[in-house]
C-alpha positions in Angstrom: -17.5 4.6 11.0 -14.4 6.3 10.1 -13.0 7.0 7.0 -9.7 5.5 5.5 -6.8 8.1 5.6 -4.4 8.5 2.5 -1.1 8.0 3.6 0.7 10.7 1.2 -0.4 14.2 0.1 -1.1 14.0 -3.9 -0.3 15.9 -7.0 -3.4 17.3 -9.2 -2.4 14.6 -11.3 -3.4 12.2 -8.7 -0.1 10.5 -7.9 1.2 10.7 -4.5 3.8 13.1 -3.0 6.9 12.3 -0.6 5.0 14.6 1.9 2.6 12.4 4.3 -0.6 13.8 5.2 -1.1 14.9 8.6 -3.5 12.6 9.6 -1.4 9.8 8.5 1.8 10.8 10.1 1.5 8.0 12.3 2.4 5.7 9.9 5.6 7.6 9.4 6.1 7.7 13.0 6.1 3.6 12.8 3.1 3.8 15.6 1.5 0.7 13.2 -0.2 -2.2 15.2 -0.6 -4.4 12.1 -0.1 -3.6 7.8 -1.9 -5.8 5.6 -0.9 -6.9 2.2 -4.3 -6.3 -0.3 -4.5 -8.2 -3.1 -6.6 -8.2 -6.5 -9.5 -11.3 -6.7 -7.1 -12.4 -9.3 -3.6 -13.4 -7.0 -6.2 -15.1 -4.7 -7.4 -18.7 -4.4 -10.1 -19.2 -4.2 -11.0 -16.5 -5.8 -13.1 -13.7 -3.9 -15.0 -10.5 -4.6 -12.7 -7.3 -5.0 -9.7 -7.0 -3.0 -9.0 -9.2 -0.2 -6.6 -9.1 2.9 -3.8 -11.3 2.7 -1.5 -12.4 5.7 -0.2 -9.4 7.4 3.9 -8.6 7.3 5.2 -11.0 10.4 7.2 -8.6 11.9 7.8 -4.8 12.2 11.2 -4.5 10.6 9.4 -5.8 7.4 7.2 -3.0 7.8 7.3 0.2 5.3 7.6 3.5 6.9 9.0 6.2 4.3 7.8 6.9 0.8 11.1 5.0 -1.1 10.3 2.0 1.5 7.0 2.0 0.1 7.3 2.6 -3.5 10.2 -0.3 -3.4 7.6 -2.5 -1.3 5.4 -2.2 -4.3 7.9 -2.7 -6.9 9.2 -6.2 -5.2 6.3 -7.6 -4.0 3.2 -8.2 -6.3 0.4 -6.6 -4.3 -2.0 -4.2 -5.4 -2.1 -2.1 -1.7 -1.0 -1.6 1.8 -3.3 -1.5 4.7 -2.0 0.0 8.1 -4.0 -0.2 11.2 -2.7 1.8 14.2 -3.8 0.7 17.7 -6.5 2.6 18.1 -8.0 1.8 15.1 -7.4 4.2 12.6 -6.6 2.5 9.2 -4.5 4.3 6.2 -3.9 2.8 2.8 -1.8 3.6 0.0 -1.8 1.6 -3.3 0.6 0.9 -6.3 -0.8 2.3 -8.7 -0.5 5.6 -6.0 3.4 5.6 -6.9 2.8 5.5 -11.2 3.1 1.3 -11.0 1.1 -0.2 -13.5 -1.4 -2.9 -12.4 -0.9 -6.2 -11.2 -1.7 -7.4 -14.7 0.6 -5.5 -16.4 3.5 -7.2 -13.8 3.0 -10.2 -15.1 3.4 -9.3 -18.6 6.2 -7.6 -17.9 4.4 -4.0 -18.8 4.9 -2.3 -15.1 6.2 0.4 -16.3 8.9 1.2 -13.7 12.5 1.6 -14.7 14.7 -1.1 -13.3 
């Protein structure tokens, strides 16, 4: 089984660097078969246990491929992670709350925490 790669190298105070790590420069390099949208139990219905994949991006100019792409994914789009899957089946992830964006929760009372 192989391990999930982190997309971005990360600071000691666990938040996420511009810099990508080197197993993940694929992602970078836009070499993604598929990205899927994770959400919380909570955005779901039915609900299910912990996070669950949601319907992958249609098409690969909706796909993320630099850290301000990401970080502005995460601000527009209520999800709590993104999932990339390269061909031959290596799988990276990074997360919101990876960029200093509060939790889903806090979104929808208006507590993000990200300047607009």
């Amino acid at each position: 089984m192989r391990q999930m790669q982190t997309v971005f190298r990360r600071h000691n105070d666990g938040m996420v660097t511009d810099v990508f790590e080197d197993a993940a420069t694929w992602v970078r390099d836009g070499e993604i078969a598929s990205m899927d949208v994770l959400v919380s139990e909570a955005q779901l219905a039915p609900a299910t246990d912990g996070l669950s994949t949601a319907a992958p991006i249609p098409t690969k100019d909706d796909v993320p491929t630099t850290f301000d792409q990401m970080r502005t994914f995460f601000v527009m789009h209520p999800v709590d992670a993104l999932l990339f899957t390269h061909a031959d089946g290596r799988q990276a992830q990074v997360a919101r709350e990876d960029f200093g964006l509060g939790p889903l929760e806090d979104v929808e009372k208006g507590l993000d925490g990200h300047a607009d």
